[in-house]
C-alpha positions, 0 to 999 in steps of 0.5 A: 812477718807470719808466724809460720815464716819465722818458725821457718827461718828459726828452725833453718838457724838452728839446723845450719848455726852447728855448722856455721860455728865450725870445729873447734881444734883441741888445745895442745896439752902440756906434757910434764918433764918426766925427768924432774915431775912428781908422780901427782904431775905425771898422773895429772899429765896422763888425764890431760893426754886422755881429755886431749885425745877425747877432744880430738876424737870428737874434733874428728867426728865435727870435721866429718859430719860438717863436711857432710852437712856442707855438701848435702847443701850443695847439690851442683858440685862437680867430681873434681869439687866433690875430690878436692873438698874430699881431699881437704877432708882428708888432710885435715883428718890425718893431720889431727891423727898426726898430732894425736900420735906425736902427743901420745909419744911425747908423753910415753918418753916422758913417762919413760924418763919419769921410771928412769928418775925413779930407780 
């Protein structure tokens, strides 16, 4: 093999190899009790909400530029591919936005119910 063909095919490996491994979607966070937890577990809940809602977001940023990616290498994509494949996208971003403002409720009432134990 010529050195210019594997420095090609390397190089393509190393331009397809962060799509081929996908988006990895962010583990749920475990909310703590708010009616039983100790303010060193509600504040150790409210860093894991704010690493969680970090991962999410660049949970979102991965779907988007992968989609991107795959399209960009499929140049003969009818509309209705191109709608259908937007669609998913779609989907699967509002389902992410979703569950980022569930979690974020979850953890207010918890933190309502930990003011609530405190007084």
């Amino acid at each position: 093999m010529s050195r210019s063909l594997v420095i090609t095919i390397a190089a393509a490996i190393i331009a397809i190899s962060p799509a081929a491994l996908g988006c990895d979607y962010p583990k749920r966070v475990n909310i703590p009790n708010g009616g039983t937890a100790s303010k060193e577990e509600m504040l150790a809940g409210q860093r894991a909400i704010k690493d969680y809602m970090a991962a999410m977001e660049m949970y979102l940023g991965c779907i988007e530029q992968q989609e991107e990616a795959t399209v960009t290498t499929m140049p003969d994509l009818t509309e209705e591919e191109r709608a259908a494949r937007s669609s998913n996208l779609t989907k699967k971003h509002n389902a992410a936005i979703e569950e980022m403002e569930l979690t974020a409720a979850r953890f207010n009432e918890a933190v309502r119910a930990y003011k609530a134990q405190s007084d």
